[in-house]
C-alpha positions in Angstrom: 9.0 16.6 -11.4 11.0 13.7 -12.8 11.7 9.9 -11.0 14.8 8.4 -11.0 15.7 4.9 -11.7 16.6 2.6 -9.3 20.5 2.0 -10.2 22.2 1.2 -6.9 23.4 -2.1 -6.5 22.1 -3.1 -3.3 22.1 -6.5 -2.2 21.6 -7.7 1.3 19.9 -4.9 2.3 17.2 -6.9 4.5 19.6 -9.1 5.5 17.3 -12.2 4.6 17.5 -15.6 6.3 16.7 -18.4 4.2 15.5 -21.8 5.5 17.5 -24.7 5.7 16.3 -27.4 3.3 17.4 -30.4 6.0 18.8 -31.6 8.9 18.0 -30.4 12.3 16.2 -26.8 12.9 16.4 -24.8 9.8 18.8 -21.5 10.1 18.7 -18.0 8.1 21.6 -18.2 6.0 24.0 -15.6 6.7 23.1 -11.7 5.2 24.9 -10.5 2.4 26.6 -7.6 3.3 25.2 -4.3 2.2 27.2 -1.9 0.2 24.6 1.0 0.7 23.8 2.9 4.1 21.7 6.3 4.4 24.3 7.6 6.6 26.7 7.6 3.9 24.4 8.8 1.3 23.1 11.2 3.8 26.8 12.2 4.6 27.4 12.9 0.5 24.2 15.0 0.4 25.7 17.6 2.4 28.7 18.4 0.7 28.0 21.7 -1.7 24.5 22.2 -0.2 23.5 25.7 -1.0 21.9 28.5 0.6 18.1 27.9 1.0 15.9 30.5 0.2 13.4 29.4 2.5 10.5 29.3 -0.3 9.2 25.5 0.1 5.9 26.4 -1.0 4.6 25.0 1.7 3.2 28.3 2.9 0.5 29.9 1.2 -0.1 32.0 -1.9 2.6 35.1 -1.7 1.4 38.4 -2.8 3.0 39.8 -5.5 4.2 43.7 -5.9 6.1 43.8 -9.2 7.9 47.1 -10.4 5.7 49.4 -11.7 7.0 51.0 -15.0 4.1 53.1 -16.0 0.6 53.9 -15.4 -1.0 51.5 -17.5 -4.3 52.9 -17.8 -5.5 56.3 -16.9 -9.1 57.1 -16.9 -10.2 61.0 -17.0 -14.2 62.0 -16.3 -15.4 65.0 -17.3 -17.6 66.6 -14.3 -19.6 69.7 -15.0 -20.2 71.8 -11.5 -23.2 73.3 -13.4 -24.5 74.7 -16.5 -22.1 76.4 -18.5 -19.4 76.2 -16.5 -15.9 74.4 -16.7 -15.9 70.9 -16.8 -13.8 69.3 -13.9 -11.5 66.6 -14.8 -11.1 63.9 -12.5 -8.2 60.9 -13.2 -7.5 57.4 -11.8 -4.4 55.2 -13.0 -4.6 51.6 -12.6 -1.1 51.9 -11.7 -1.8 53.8 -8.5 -5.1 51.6 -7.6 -2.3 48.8 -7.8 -0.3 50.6 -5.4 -2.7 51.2 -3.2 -3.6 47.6 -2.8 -0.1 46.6 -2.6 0.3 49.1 0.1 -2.7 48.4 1.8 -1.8 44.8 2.2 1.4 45.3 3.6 0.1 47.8 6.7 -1.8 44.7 7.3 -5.2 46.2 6.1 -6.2 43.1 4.1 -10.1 43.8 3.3 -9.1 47.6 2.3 -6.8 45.6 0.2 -9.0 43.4 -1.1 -11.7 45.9 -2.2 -8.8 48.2 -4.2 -7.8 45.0 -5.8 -11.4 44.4 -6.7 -12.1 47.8 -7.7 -9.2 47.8 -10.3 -10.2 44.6 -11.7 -13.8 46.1 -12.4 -12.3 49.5 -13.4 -9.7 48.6 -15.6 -10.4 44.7 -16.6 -8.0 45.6 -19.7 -5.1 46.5 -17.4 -1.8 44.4 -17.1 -2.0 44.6 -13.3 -6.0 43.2 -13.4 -4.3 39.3 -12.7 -1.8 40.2 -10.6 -4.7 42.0 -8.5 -6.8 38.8 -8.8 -3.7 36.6 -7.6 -2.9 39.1 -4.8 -6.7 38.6 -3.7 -6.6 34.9 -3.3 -3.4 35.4 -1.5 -4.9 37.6 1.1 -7.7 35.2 1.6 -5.9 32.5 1.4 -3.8 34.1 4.5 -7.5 34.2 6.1 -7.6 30.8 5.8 -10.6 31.1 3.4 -10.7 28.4 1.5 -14.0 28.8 -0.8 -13.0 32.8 -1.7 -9.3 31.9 -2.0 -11.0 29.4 -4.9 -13.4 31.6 -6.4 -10.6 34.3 -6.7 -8.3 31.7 -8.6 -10.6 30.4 -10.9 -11.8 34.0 -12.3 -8.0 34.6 -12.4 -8.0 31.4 -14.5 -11.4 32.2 -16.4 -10.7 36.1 -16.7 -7.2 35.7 -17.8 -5.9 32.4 -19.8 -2.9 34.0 -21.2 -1.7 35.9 -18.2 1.2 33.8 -16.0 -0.8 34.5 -12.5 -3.2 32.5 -15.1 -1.1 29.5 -14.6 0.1 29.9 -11.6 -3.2 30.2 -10.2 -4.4 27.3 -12.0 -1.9 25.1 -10.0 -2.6 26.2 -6.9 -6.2 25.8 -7.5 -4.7 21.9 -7.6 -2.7 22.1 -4.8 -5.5 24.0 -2.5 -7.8 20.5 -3.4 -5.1 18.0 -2.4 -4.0 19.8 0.5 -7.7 19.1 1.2 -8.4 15.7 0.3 -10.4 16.8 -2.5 -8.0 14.1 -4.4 -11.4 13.7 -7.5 -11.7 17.6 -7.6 -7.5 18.2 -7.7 -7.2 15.4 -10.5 -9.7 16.8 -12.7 -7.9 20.3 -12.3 -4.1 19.1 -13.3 -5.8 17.7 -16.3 -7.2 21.1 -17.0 -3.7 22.4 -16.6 -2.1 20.1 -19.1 -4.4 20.4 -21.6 -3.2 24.0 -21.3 -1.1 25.3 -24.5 0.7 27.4 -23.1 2.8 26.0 -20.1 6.6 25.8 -20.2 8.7 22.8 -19.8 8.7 23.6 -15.4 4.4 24.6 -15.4 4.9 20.6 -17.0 6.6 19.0 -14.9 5.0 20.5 -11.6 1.5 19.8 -12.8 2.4 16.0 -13.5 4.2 15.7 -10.2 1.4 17.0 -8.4 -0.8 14.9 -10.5 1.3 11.9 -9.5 1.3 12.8 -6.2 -2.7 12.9 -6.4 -2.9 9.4 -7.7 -0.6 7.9 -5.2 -3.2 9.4 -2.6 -6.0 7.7 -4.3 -4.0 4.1 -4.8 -3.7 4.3 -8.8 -0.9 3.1 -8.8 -0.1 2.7 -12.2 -1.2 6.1 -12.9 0.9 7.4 -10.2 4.0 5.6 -12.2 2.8 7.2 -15.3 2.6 10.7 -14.1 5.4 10.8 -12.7 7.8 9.6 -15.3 6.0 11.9 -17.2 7.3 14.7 -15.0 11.0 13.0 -15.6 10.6 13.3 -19.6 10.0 16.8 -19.0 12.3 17.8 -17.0 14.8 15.8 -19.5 13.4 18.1 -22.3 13.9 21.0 -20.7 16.7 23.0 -22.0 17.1 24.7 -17.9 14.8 25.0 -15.0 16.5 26.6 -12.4 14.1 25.8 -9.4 14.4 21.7 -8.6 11.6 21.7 -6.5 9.2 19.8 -7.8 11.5 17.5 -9.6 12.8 16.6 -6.3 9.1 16.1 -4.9 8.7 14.0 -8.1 11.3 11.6 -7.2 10.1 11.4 -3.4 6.7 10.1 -4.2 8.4 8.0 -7.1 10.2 6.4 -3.7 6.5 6.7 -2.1 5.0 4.4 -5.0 7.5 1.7 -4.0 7.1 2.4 -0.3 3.0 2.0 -0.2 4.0 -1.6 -2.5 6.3 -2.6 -0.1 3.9 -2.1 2.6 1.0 -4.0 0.7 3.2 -7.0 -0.1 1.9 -9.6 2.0 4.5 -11.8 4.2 2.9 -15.7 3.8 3.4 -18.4 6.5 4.3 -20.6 4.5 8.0 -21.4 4.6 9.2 -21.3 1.0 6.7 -18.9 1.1 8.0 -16.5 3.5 11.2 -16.5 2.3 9.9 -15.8 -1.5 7.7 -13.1 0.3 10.7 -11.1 2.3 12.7 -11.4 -0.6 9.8 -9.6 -2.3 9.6 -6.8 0.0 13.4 -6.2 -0.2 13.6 -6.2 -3.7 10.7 -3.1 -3.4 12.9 -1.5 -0.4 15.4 -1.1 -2.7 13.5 0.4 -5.3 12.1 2.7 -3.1 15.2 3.7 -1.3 17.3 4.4 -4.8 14.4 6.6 -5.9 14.3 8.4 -3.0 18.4 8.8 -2.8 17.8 10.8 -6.5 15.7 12.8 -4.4 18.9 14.1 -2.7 20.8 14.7 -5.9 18.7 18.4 -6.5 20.0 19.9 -2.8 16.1 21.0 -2.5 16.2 21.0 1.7 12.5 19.9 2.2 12.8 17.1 -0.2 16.0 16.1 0.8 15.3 15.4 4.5 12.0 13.7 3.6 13.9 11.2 1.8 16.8 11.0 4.4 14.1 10.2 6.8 12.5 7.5 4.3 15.8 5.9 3.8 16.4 5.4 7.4 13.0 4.2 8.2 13.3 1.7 5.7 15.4 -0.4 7.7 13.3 -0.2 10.6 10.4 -1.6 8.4 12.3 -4.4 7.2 13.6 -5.4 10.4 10.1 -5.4 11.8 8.9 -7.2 8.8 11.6 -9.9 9.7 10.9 -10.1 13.2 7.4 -10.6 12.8 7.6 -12.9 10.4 5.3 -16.1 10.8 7.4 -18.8 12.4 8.4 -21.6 9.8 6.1 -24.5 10.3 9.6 -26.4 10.5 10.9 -24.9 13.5 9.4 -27.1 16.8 7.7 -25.1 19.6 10.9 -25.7 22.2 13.5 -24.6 19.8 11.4 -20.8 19.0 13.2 -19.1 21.4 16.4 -19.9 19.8 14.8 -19.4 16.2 13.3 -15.9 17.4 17.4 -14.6 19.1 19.1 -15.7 15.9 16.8 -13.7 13.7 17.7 -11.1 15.6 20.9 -10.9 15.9 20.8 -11.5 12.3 18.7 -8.5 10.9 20.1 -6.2 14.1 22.3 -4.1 11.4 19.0 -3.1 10.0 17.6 -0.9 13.3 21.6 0.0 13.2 21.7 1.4 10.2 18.3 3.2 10.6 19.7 4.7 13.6 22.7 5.9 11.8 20.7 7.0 8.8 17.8 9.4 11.4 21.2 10.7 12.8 22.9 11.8 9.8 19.4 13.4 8.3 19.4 16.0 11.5 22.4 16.4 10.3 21.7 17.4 6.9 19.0 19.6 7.9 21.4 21.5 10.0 23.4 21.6 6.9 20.8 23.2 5.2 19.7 25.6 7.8 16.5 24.3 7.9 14.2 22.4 11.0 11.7 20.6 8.7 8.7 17.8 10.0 11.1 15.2 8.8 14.5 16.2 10.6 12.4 16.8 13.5 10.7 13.5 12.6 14.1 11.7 12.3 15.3 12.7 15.7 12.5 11.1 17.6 13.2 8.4 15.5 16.5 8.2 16.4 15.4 8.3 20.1 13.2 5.2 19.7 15.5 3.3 17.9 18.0 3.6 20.3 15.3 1.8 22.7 14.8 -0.7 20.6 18.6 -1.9 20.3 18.7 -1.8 24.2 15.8 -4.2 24.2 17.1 -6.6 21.8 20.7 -6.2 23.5 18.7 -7.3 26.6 16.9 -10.2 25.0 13.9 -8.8 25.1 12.7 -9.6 21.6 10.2 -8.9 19.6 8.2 -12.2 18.2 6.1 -13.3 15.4 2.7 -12.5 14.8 
């Protein structure tokens, strides 16, 4: 997963009002003009968009049925029906205990599954098809919801079998199974596990440093976060291909998350020098957020792309409220407020405009996709509100400080 640099020039973005040094009631200056919108990022990011698979990987473990090319294994017993007489010979190929499994689980017979998994993997612990059988296991619990034998099934996979791919694949799920669970201590410790791993490819790489990124963000290590995550970029640079941009495109999403959870915990003083230091502040981190989640767009990936479509837009609505409910400045008298608070908001209005434009366009994109993710869905509604709120600041009905 790899997180892009924040390169757009984008000034004015907040529209910021700074106070007047003298004379009379101080006045925000007039915005600077933004070059940047979402729509019209938005609007580039569905041109070329290509055919979705569907395979998100937010879903569960998938069983897997690869093409059987031989038997594998055959085992032959000997059975004697009584003294002196003809043995019997009995055979079982781990190939067809495979197929049996496979075949099981997709009649919807998931224990009968389960046990013919299990009973190649204690038959035929050799066998080429023993991890795939162990994988196939946790997938079928993991269907069952089953959260501590979907584990247990994963780590033998991982114990059992360290060279096997289903090795390492399991291993990562393992990770993601903790953090979709909170388990942010237990999930950490596991990606570490992975990487120390010698025999990942450049993609096992940058996956397990996005999702370790993605695990520090969770737990506020910030710096770690940063770390991980452009650690997931230097791979992903190294890489001579990786044709799935998945989790580089997740990487550079919760790069733009980093930025967003900074600009939320930068504080907004009430002091008037202050406050205008402090709003400049948070804009400076909108824009960092917003250009890292805009490289989230460049890799087409439809999940990714409409959770940053809907970060870009809400953006604006966060600065705009940050504006809003700013403190008042100490130099503004009590009577003259109400004409304070209507100027700041005719002043930062483009903000909730461009947010609305911005929700719009990412329905869009998700229709351009093919796809009707949380965050499309998430964007209209959005969209809905904000279309409120520009009727109630059209009718004066304004929002005030804090």
């Amino acid at each position: 997963m790899r997180y892009l640099a924040l390169a757009i020039s984008f000034t004015g973005l907040t529209g910021l009002g700074a106070l007047g040094a003298c004379g009379g009631p101080p006045r925000p200056a007039a915005p600077r003009a933004a070059t940047v919108t979402p729509a019209r990022d938005l609007a580039g990011a569905r041109s070329a968009v290509p055919p979705t698979s569907g395979r998100d990987r937010v879903a569960g473990l998938q069983v897997r049925d690869p093409r059987v090319v031989d038997l594998d294994i055959i085992r032959i017993t000997a059975h004697a029906r009584g003294p002196g007489s003809e043995p019997e010979l009995t055979s079982v190929a781990s190939a067809d205990l495979f197929k049996q499994a496979n075949e099981a689980a997709r009649t919807g017979r998931p224990q009968e599954a389960i046990a013919t998994y299990r009973q190649l993997v204690a038959d035929f612990p050799e066998s080429q098809f023993a991890p795939v059988a162990l994988f196939n296991t946790a997938a079928l619990y993991d269907a069952q919801a089953d959260l501590p034998a979907t584990l247990t099934a994963l780590t033998e996979l991982v114990a059992r079998y360290p060279a096997a791919r289903e090795s390492i694949d399991g291993h990562l799920y393992i990770a993601a199974l903790q953090a979709d669970h909170q388990q942010w201590a237990e999930a950490a410790a596991t990606l570490d596990a992975v990487l120390a791993r010698t025999n990942l490819t450049f993609a096992d790489r940058v996956e397990a440093f996005a999702r370790k990124g993605y695990v520090e963000l969770e737990q506020h290590r910030f710096d770690a976060a940063e770390a991980s995550l452009s650690a997931a970029l230097d791979e992903w640079r190294k890489a001579p291909r990786i044709d799935d941009p998945y989790y580089i495109a997740m990487a550079h999403y919760y790069r733009g998350e980093l930025m967003h959870l900074r600009f939320a915990d930068a504080p907004v003083r009430s002091g008037d020098d202050e406050m205008v230091a402090d709003l400049e502040a948070k804009r400076a981190l909108a824009v960092q957020a917003y250009d890292r989640w805009r490289e989230s767009l460049r890799y087409k990936q439809a999940y990714w792309a409409t959770a940053a479509g809907y970060q870009m837009s809400q953006i604006f609505v966060e600065l705009w409220e940050a504006h809003v409910k700013a403190p008042y400045p100490r130099r503004i008298a009590v009577a003259t407020r109400p004409t304070y608070v209507a100027d700041v908001h005719t002043r930062v209005r483009q903000d909730l405009e461009k947010a609305l434009e911005g929700h719009r366009m990412n329905v869009e994109l998700a229709k351009a996709y093919g796809v009707d993710t949380r965050w499309s869905k998430g964007s209209e509604q959005r969209a809905a509100q904000i279309m409120e709120m520009l009727a109630k600041d059209s009718a004066g009905q304004f929002v005030t400080p804090d």
